[in-house]
C-alpha positions, 0 to 999 in steps of 0.5 A: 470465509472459507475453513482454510482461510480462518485457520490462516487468520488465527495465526497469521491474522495482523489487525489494521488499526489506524494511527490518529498521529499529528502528521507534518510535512516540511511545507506545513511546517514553515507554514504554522512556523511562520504564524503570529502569536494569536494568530489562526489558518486552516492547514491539515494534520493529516497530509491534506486528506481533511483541513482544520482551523490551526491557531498559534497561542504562545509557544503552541500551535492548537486544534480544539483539544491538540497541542502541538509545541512551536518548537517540535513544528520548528525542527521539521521546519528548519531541519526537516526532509522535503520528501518526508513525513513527521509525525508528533508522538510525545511533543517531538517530531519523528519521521515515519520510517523504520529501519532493522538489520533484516527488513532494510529502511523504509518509510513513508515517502511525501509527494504534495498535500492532498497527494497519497504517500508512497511507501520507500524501501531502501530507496526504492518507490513501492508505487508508480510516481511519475505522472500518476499518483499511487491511488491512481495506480492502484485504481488502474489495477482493478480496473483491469480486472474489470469489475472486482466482485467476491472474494479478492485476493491481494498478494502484496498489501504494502500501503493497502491501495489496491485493497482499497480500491479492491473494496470500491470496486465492488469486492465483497472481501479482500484478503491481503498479505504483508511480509514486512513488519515495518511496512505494517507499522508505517501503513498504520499511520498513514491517513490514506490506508485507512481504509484497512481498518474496514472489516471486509479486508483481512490482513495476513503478516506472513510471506504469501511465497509460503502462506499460499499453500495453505489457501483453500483450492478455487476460493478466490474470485479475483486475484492482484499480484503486485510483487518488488521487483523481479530481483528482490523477490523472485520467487513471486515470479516462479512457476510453482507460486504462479501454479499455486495463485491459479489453484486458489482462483475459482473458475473463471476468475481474473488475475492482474500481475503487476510486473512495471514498464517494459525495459526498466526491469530486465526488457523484453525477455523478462515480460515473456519469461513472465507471460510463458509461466504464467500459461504453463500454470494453466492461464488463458487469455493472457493479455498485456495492459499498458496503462496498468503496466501489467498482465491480465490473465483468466483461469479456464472455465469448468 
């Protein structure tokens, strides 16, 4: 890791540690809800990424050593959100949101046992949802790339997807950045990030607008911008950041930016708005990908 990279890590540097936390989803809960005293099924407590033998034994629902009380299971049951996910912290039900004056409300968006989570931030979806699922997504990103080998940088971690990805991809490290405090709290129990927890991501908690300054000149192999939306963080689509994203990549090396469906986000214009920049930082090969719903771009060979 380059020199400039490790001085980021030690002060900017934001450990993933997963969160084993019981986790229901409003399904879930009138399933167990609806179970018999001695009775047993196989249900999930991780949203459908693993399955265990769940059995009612009077005013609790077991799995080997977990005890989760009826009446915690019941209130997501009864009272719970569709879209919502809840987690058992202390023997009382909780959904996995956050809310503060400065960063807005977010929170961990259900979409179907066995489907990732999607990440809301004041109401607005973090990933694409409608007839794809969030890892797919991710997934479609770094295959644009074609094959992400080395070092990849990772502008925007949100839930970790394309970190993720990155890393099945063939990356060798990925370094990803979060701005938002809650978001990391949230990815933290979110059983389909983590994979965070791997020691070949690094995780920075800063704004990537500022900390990219600070990254080292031609150090990354392979570079995903996949910024909010245009109006929420403009300066991710500036020229000057756009200039700073091709310094750090090594010659030769791919970017994908992210920017949505054409028309949903400010048309026409704003895609050549963004494609304009980015060929004025130095970009070449510019090149839109509709199943990925963003540019692929090259930075020159030496």
């Amino acid at each position: 890791m380059g020199s400039g990279i490790e001085s980021l890590v030690k002060r900017f540097g934001c450990k993933y540690r997963y969160r084993a936390l019981p986790l229901l989803s409003v399904d879930t809960a009138r399933e167990l809800a609806a179970l018999e005293d001695g009775a047993c099924t196989e249900s999930s407590l991780d949203l459908g990424m693993s399955r265990v033998e769940l059995c009612r034994r009077g005013s609790y629902v077991e799995a080997g050593s977990l005890s989760i009380p009826m009446d915690a299971i019941e209130a997501v049951a009864r009272g719970g959100k569709s879209s919502s996910v809840y987690a058992i912290i202390d023997s009382e039900p909780r959904e996995v949101a956050a809310y503060s004056d400065e960063w807005g409300f977010c929170r961990l968006r259900y979409l179907g046992l066995g489907i990732p989570t999607t990440l809301e931030i004041n109401g607005i979806h973090m990933h694409r949802i409608e007839g794809i699922d969030p890892y797919r997504g991710a997934e479609l990103k770094i295959r644009s790339l074609g094959r992400a080998r080395g070092r990849v940088l990772d502008t925007c971690m949100g839930l970790g997807y394309t970190a993720i990805k990155a890393l099945e991809r063939g990356a060798s490290s990925v370094v990803t950045v979060e701005v938002n405090p809650l978001v990391i709290e949230i990815a933290r129990v979110n059983p389909w990030s983590r994979a965070l927890e791997s020691p070949r991501i690094t995780t920075l908690r800063g704004d990537v607008a500022k900390l990219i300054y600070e990254m080292p000149s031609s150090y990354f192999d392979a570079a995903i911008h996949d910024p909010p939306r245009i109006s929420i963080a403009g300066e991710l689509y500036s020229q000057e950041f756009y200039r700073e994203l091709y310094r750090v990549l090594k010659p030769g090396a791919r970017l994908f930016h992210y920017t949505g469906e054409p028309g949903r986000h400010g048309g026409p214009s704003y895609l050549k708005g963004v494609r304009n920049r980015l060929e004025r930082a130095g970009f070449v090969a510019i090149r839109w990908v509709g199943r990925a719903l963003g540019f692929v771009a090259a930075k020159p060979r030496a």
